[in-house]
N, C-alpha and C positions, 0 to 999 in steps of 0.2 A: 903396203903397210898393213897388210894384212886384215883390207877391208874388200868386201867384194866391191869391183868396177864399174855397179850401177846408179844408176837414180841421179843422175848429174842436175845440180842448178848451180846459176850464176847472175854473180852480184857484184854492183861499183863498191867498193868504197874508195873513199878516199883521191879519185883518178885511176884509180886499179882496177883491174877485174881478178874476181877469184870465184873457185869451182870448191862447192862442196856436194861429195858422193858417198855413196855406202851402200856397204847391205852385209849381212850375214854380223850383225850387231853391232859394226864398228862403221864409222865417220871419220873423212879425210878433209882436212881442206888446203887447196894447193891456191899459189896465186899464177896467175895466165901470161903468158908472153902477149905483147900488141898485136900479132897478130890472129893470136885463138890457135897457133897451130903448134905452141908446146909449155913449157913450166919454166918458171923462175923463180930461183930459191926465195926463200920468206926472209924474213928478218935476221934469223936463228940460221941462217945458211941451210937450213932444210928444206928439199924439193916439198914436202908434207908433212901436215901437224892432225894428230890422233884428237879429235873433237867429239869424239861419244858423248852425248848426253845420255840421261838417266833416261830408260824402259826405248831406247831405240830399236829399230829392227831395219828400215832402213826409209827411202821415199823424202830425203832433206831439203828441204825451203829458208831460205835465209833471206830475212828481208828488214828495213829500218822505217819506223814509225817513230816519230816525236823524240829524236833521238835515243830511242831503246829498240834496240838488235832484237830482235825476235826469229829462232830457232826453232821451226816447226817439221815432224816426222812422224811416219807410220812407226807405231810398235804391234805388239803384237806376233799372230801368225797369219799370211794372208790368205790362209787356204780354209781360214775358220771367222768364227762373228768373235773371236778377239780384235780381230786386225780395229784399227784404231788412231786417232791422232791428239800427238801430246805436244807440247811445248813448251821450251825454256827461254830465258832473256838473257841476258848482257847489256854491257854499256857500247860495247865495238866488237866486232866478230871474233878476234884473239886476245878477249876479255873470259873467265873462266865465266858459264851459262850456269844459271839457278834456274831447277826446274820449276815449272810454274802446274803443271796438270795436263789431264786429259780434255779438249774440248772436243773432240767428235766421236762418237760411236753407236752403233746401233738402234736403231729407236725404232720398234715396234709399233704396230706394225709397216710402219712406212717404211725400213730398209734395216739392213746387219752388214756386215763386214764392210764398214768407210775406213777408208784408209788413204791411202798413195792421192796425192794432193799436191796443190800449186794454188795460190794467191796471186791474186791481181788487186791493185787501185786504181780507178777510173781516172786519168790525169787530171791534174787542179781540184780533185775533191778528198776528200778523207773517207773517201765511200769504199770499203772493201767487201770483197769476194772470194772463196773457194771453191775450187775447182776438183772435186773428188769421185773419185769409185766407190759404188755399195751392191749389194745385190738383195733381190726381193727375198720377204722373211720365209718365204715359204719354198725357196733354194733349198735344194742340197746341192754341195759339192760348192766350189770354189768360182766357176763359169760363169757365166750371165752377167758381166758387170756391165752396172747403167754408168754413164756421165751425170753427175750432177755438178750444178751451180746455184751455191747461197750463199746470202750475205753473210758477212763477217763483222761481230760486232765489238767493243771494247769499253770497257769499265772504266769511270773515274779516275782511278789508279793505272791504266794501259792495260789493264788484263784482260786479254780473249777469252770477251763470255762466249758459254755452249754455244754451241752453232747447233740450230735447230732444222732439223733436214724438211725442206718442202716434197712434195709430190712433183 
């Protein structure tokens, strides 16, 4: 569907599992056969449904807090200190996402080009986390990427405030 074949994550809802992937500016999300080893059509009889959100590039995280779907990816270029991560919502995954912003990107001098990411929840708490690449500011070139992990915080309203990069 005329998205590139990367950057796969997966997610229940419902008693289901489904895979959303992308890269080269488009998002797919398909739903998983029981046993992970191929696709079964959606609702709409379609093996996949085109789910770009607004300033994508690719790196998709789909996961549910407080009953709101939350849509997060790299935009960006990854080979520069654009690369970056934005985020939309929904009420359910094949609900149309309103973008909500950017909350990660470069923060001098502690780090440039965060992007490509993954969230975790600590089970039984509301405690979250991401799991991201950046590289030191005083990088050239696209190389040297560090692992980071920081907290993930959330506003009154569910909105993912900035994620503030530690050392």
């Amino acid at each position: 569907n005329r998205a590139q074949p990367i950057d796969q994550y997966v997610f229940a809802y419902k008693g289901d599992w489904y895979m959303v992937y992308g890269g080269w500016g488009r998002c797919n999300l398909v739903k998983l056969a029981p046993d992970f080893k191929g696709l079964l059509p959606l609702s709409d009889g379609k093996l996949c449904r085109e789910i770009t959100p607004k300033n994508y590039t690719e790196g998709s995280v789909m996961f549910e807090r407080h009953g709101v779907w939350y849509f997060m990816y790299s935009g960006g270029c990854w080979l520069d200190d654009s690369y970056c991560v934005h985020y939309s919502t929904a009420s359910s995954p094949f609900d149309p996402f309103t973008y909500r912003g950017k909350v990660l990107s470069g923060q001098p001098p502690i780090g440039k080009g965060a992007g490509h990411h993954s969230v975790l929840c600590l089970p039984g708490t509301d405690d979250w986390y991401i799991c991201y690449h950046r590289r030191n500011c005083d990088q050239k070139g696209s190389g040297g990427r560090q692992t980071c992990l920081d907290r993930m915080r959330f506003g009154k309203n569910g909105e993912i405030l900035p994620i503030v990069m530690t050392r």
